[in-house]
N, C-alpha and C positions, 0 to 999 in steps of 0.2 A: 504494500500500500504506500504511494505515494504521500507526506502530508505537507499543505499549504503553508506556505509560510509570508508574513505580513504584517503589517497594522493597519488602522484603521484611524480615522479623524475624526474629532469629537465634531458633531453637528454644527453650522453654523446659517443657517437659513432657517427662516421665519415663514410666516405664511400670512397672508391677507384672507383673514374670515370672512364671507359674508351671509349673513342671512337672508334667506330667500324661501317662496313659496313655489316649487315645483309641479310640473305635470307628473300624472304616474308614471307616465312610461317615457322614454325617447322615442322623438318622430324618427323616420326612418328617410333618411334626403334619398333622393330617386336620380345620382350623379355616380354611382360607382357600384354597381352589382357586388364587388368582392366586400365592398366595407358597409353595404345595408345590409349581406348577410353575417357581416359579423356581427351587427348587432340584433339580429334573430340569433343568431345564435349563442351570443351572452345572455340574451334575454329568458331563453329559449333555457339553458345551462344554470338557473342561477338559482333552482332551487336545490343543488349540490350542494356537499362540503367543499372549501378550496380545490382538494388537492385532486377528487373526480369532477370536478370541473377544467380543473385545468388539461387533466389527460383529454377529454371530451372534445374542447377547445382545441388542441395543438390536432385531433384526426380529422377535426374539421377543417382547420384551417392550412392542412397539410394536402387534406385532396382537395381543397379549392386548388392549393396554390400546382399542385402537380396537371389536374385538370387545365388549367389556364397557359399552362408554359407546356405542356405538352402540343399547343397550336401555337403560341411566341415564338418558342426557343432560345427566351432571354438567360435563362440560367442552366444551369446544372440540376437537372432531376433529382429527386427522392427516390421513388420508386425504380424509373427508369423504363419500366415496361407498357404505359400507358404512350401508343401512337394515335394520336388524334388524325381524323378523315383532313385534306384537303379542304381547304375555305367552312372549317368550321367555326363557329361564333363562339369567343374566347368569355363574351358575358354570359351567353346560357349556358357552357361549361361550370364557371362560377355557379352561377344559383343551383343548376343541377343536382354538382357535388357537395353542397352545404347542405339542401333538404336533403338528399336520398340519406347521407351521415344522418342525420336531424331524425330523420323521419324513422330509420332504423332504432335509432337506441331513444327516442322519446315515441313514439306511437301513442300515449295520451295526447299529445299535442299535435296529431297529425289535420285537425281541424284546422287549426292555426296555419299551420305549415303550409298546406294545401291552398290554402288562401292567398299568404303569401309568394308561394311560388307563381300563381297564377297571377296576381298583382308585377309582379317583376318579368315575368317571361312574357308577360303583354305588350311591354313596351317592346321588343324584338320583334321585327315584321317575321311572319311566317315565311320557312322557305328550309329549303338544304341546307342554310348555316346553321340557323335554329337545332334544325332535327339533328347535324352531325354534332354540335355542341352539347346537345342533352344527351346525345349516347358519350361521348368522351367525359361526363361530367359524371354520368353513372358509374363509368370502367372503373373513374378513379376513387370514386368512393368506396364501390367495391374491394378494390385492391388496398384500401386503408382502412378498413374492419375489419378485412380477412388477415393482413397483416399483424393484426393487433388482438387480434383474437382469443388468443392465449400467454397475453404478454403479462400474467403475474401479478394483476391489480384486484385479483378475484381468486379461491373466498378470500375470508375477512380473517388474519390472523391478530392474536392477543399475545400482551406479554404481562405474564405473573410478575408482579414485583417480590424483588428479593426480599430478606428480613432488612428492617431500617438500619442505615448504618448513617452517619453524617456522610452527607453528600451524595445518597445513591437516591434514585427516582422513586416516592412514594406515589400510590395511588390519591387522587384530590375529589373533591365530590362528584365531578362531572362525571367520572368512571364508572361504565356500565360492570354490571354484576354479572359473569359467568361462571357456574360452577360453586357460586356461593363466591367466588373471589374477586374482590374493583380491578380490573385489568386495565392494562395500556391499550391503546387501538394503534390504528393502522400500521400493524406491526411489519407485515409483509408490503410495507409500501416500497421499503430500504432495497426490493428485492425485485421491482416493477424494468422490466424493461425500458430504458431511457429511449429519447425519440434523437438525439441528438450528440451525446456523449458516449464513449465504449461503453463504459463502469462508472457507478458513483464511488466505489474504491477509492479509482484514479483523486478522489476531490477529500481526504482524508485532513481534516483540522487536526492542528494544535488544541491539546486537551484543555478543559476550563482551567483559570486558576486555581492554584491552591488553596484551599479552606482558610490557612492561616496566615495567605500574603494580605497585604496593602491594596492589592487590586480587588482581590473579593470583599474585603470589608465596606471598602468603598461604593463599590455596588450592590449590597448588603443595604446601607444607610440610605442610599438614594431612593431605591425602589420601597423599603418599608417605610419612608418620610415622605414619597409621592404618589405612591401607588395602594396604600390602603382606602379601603373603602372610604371612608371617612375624611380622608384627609386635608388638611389646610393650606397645604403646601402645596397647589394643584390649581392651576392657573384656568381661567375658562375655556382661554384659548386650546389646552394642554386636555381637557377635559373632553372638547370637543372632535379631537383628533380622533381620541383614543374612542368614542363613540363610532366614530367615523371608520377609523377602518377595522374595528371591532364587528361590523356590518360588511365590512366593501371586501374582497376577496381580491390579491391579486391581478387575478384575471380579470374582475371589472375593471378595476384601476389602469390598466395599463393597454387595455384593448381600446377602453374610452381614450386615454390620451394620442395614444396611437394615430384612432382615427381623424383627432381634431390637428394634431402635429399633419398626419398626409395631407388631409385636404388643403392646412395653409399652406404649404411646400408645392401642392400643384402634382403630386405623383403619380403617375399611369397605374392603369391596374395592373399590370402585370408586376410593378415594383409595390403595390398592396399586398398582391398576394403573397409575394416572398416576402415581405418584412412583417405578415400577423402571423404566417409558419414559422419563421425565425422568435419570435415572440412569445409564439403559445408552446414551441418546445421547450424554450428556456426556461419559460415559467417550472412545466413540467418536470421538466429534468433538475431543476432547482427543489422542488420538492422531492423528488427520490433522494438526490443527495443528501438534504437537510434529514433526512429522517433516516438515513444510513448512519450520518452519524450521532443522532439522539440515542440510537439501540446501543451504538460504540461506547458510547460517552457514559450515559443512563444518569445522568444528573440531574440533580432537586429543582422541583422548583422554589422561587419564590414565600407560594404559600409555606411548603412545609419547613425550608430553610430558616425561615423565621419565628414560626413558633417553636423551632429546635433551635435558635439559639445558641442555646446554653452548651450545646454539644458539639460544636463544627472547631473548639479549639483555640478558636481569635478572641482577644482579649476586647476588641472591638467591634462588636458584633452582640450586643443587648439583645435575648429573645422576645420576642411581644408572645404570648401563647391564644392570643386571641385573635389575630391577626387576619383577615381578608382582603382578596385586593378589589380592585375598584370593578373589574368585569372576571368573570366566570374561567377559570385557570385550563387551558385544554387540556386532552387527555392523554399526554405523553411525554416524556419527557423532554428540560427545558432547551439546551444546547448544541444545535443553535439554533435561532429564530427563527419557523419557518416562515412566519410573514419577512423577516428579512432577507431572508432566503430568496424564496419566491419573486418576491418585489424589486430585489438588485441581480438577479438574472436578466427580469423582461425590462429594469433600466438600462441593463451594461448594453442588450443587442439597439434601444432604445437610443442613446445617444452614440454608437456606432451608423445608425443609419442615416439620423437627423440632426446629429450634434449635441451635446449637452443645455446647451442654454438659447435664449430669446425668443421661448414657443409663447402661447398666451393657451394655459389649459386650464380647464375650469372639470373639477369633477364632482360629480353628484350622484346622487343613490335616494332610488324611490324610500328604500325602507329608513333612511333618515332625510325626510325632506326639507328641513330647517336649517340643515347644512349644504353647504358649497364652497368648496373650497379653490382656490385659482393659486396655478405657478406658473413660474414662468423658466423654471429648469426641471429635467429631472431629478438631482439631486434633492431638490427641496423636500422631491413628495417622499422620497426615499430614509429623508431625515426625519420628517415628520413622522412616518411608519416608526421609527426606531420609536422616538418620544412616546409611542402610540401604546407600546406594548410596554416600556418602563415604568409610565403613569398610569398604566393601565392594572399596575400590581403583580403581572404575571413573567414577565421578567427581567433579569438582571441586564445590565449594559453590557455585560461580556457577551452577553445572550447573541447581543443586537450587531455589535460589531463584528462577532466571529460569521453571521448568517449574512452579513453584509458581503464579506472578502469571500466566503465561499458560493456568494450571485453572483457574485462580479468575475469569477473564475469560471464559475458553470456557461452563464453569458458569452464571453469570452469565446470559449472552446465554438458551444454551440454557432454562434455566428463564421469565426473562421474557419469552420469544417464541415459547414453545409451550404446548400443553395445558393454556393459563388456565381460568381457573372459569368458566363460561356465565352464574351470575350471582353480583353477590357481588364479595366480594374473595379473594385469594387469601392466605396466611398474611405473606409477603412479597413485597410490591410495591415496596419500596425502588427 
């Protein structure tokens, strides 16, 4: 096993709050086949947890984008074996291969779907392009289900927690009960076939700190002074984040900005479609990794770390035994973040495609609609995710920056060793 080595930079970006009263849903702009069905298809996605969602996302937006460059031939294939007819139409490719994915693994929502497809393939005049676009958009869907088939996301494995020791991963309340015992979940996720990386192996962290360094106390003190429930020390702005992407999943976050970054940039479809597959693998492959190494690591969280206290050894480090944090602790261990995780993957391919800074993105979520948030880098929203989960009580800063440097690695990889330009350079070859 290879392991990462690095630091990380304490946060320094802010955020402009605003409050606002939202539609429930997103319109859907009728200017780019490939990025209206991303947003059926987040929509479509978004009654998952993260990390089946983001798998969900990356098959969809994988046979779009094979579907669409199979009649381009702007980039380098995924698949490889999907040959599009002659003067086929590279938009109903698009739609095609988003519903048939869609329409396979949600079939409650095939009402929905069906509607939509027939809303977008309307605007396409009837003819041969049409027809040969809708069979290339099927192949490729096809070939990206059957691929994925038995790619390890399925069942559902558990992990027994050991006997408590300071520092090893206790069960917290969210932990569902099998066999009489509060188990860890998505234990075989460490184990899922990546869409984009060899091995999450390859992406092996530097272990947390030490129970009784300088560094864990420190982040000990921070997160039980701003992260319990209750606490004073916990700004509005700080409060509101941590609601925010407490709610917002990765894959919303980063698909919405996505789409508002292409549009100002002016991007063809065919440069859509490869930058929401670059996107949605990363994400994905950023959660295997992240949870490759929580099972590695098996470190405490927060909650239980501080009502223990009195056992971890450091002389700085006061237990509270009463202690909760501000939002609901997930169910596995804490090392590293998978929201950081997650979220500096789909940043790193993010500002590799469109540059780090001077976008105007504004992100929002039905299920909190009093918030709205606007940046104008990716970094910001990246920092703010951090802040999200420290004040959020669930966890520690090491948490945050270890999940940060191994997105930013998984990202990385993902973008330079998939879906390059067929000729040409790509924006970032770094």
């Amino acid at each position: 096993m290879k392991r990462m080595q690095g630091g990380a930079t304490k946060r320094t970006f802010g955020l402009c709050l605003l409050m606002a009263t939202l539609l429930v849903g997103p319109a859907v702009a009728k200017t780019d086949a490939v990025l209206d069905w991303n947003v059926i298809a987040i929509n479509i996605t978004s009654g998952q947890n993260p990390f089946v969602q983001a798998r969900y996302a990356a098959i969809v937006q994988l046979a779009v984008f094979e579907a669409v460059n199979s009649i381009t031939g702007d980039y380098r294939p995924y698949l490889g074996n999907i040959v599009a007819p002659h003067g086929a139409s590279a938009d109903a490719a698009a739609i095609q291969a988003a519903y048939r994915v869609l329409s396979t693994y949600f079939p409650a929502s095939l009402t929905v779907l069906d509607a939509a497809r027939a809303n977008s393939l309307g605007l396409i005049p009837d003819g041969p392009a049409k027809s040969k676009g809708i069979a290339t958009g099927d192949a490729a869907a096809y070939a990206m289900i059957a691929l994925r088939a038995n790619d390890g996301s399925s069942p559902p494995q558990f992990k027994i927690p050991a006997p408590p020791v300071p520092g090893e991963w206790q069960a917290t309340p969210s932990c569902p009960i099998v066999n009489g015992t509060a188990v860890g979940v998505f234990f075989q996720w460490q184990n899922v076939k990546p869409f984009g990386i060899p091995s999450a192996s390859e992406f092996l962290l530097n272990p947390p700190p030490a129970l009784k360094s300088r560094e864990y106390a420190k982040a000990y003190n921070e997160v039980m002074s701003v992260g319990s429930l209750n606490s004073t020390e916990r700004p509005q702005d700080r409060a509101d984040v941590v609601v925010f992407y407490a709610a917002s999943s990765p894959t919303l976050i980063f698909n919405q900005a996505a789409r508002q970054v292409a549009q100002q940039q002016w991007r063809s479809l065919s440069e859509n479609a490869r930058a929401l597959a670059l996107i949605n693998m990363a994400i994905n492959d950023g959660a295997i990794a992240s949870f490759f190494n929580k099972y590695h690591y098996n470190f405490w969280r927060p909650e239980t770390a501080i009502r223990a206290g009195d056992t971890d050894g450091n002389r700085k480090t006061d237990p509270d035994p009463n202690y909760l944090p501000f939002i609901l602790t997930p169910c596995f261990p804490g090392y590293p973040s998978n929201h950081g995780s997650l979220s500096n993957a789909g940043a790193e391919v993010l500002r590799r495609l469109y540059g780090e800074a001077g976008h105007s993105i504004t992100l929002s979520n039905p299920a909190v609609p009093d918030i709205v948030l606007q940046y104008g880098s990716f970094m910001q929203i990246t920092d703010d995710i951090s802040d999200a989960r420290v004040y959020g009580g669930i966890h520690f800063r090491f948490d945050q920056t270890a999940g940060a440097r191994l997105g930013r690695a998984v990202g990385r990889a993902v973008y330079k060793k998939n879906l390059r330009a067929m000729y040409g350079y790509d924006r970032d070859d770094d």
